[in-house]
N, C-alpha and C positions, 0 to 999 in steps of 0.2 A: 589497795589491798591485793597482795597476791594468794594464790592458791598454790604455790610451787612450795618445795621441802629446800632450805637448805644443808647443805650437811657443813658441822665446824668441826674441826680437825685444827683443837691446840692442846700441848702439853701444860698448858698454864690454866688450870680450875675456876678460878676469878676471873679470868678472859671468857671463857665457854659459857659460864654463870653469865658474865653482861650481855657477851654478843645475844645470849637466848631469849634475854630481857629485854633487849631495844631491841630485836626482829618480831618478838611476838607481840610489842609495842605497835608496829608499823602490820599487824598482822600475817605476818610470814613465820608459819611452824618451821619449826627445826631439830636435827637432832648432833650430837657431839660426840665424839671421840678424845682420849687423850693422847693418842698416837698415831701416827704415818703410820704404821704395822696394825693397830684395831682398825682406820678403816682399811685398810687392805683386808683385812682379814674377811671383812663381812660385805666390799664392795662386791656387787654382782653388776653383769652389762645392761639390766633391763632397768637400775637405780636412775632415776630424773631429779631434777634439780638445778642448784648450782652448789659448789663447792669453794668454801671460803678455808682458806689455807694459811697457817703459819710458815713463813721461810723458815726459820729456825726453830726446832727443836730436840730435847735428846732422843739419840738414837738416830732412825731414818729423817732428813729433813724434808722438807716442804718439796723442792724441786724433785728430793729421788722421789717421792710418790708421785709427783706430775709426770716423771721420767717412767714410771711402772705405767701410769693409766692410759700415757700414749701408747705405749704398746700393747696394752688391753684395749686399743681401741675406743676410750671413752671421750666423749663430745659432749660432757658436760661443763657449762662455763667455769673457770675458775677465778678464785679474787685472791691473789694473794696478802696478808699480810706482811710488812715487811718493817726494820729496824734502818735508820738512813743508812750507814755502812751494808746493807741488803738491794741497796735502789738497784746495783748493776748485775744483779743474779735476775730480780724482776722484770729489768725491761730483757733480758735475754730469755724469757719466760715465755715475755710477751710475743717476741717475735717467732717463736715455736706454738703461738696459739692461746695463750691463756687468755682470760676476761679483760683482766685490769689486775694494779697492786694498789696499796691503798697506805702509806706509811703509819706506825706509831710516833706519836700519840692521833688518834683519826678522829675525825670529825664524827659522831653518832649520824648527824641526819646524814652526811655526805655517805658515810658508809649504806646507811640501808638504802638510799636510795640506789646507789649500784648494786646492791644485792638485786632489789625489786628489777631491777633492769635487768641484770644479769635471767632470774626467773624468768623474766618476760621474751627475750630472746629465746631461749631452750624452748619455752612453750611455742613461737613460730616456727624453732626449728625443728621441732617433733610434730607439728602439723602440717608443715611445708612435705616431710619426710613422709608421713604420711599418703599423702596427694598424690606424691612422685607415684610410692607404691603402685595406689589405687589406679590410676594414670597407666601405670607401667603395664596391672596386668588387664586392664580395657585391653588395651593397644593388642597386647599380645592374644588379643580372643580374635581379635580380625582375620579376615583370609587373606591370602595373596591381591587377590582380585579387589578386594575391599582397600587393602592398602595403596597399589596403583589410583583406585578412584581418588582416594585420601590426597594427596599428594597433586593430583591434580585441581581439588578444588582448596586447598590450601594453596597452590597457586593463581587462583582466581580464576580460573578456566570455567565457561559456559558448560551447562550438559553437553548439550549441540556438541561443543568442540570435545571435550571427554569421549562424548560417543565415536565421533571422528577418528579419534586417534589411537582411539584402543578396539575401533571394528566392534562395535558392539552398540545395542538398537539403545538412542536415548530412555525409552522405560525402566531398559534396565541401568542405566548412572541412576534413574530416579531409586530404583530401588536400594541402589547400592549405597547412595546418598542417607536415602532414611534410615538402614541398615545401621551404618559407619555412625551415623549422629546417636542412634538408639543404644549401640555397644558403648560408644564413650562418651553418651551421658553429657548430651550438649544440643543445643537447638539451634545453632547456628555455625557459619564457618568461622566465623570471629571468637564465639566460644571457645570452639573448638584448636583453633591456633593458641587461644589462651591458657589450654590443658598442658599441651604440647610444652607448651613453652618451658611449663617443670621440668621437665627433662632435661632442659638446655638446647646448647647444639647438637643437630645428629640423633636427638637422641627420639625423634618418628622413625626413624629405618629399622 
């Protein structure tokens, strides 16, 4: 059972009607559109989810709205729907990022379950994004001084040798030590590289 929202976006009434029915089946609320242009209209950047998409329909299709939301910056999954004469608009879709495409006529269980999938992804990636955040503004509470420590005992370096090389009395790496662990919320140096790590490369300096 997921807790995510899908949003469906088809111009076909009896499709929006099923999809609502096998997702709230599999416990995944949803809600529908009958055009590329309504959810545009009422898409905001703080909407979560995934987004299950028709290739074709009148008016705006399927890709121009995935074409609008990249530029809107949105990073929520997409599932396309698609007709076989559609297969090569999807996978050029996919290669710009989308979820997955799923052709008509689709399997119900295959469909939700990439829905649930799809949901399930967004959700690590809004609490991976989160971390970063949280991660990001630790980091940036540190001092100078605190960060040199940092850096050395993320290289595995003894007090002893920390105090050595930056001239300054081992008490104080002890202190700077507890400091650096207490700011970002870790009890170890292992921990601590595991924080890091969200960031990526580079991304302690």
């Amino acid at each position: 059972m997921s807790t995510g929202l899908a949003h469906l976006v088809d111009d076909d009434a009896a499709i929006r009607d099923a999809l609502a029915w096998l997702l709230r089946s599999r416990g995944v609320q949803s809600r529908a559109w009958p055009s590329a242009e309504a959810f545009l209209a009422d898409y905001r950047e703080d909407m979560s989810g995934c987004l299950l998409l028709d290739i074709r329909m009148v008016g705006m299709t399927g890709t121009e709205l995935f074409d609008h939301l990249l530029e809107r910056g949105c990073t929520m999954p997409v599932i396309f729907l698609t007709g076989h004469g559609d297969v090569p608009l999807a996978v050029k879709a996919l290669k710009r990022g989308a979820f997955d495409f799923i052709e008509k006529p689709f399997n119900d269980n295959e469909l939700a379950d990439r829905v649930i999938e799809a949901l399930r992804h967004e959700e690590s990636r809004r609490w991976q994004d989160g971390m970063r955040a949280e991660v990001g503004e630790r980091l940036a509470s540190l001092t100078e001084r605190e960060r040199e420590v940092m850096a050395s005992i993320l290289a595995g370096k003894l007090n002893k040798v920390i105090a050595d090389e930056l001239q300054i009395a081992m008490r104080t790496v002890e202190v700077h030590r507890a400091r650096i662990f207490d700011k970002m919320g870790v009890r170890s140096a292992v921990e601590l590289a595991q924080r890091l790590a969200l960031l990526g490369p580079g991304g302690s300096r």
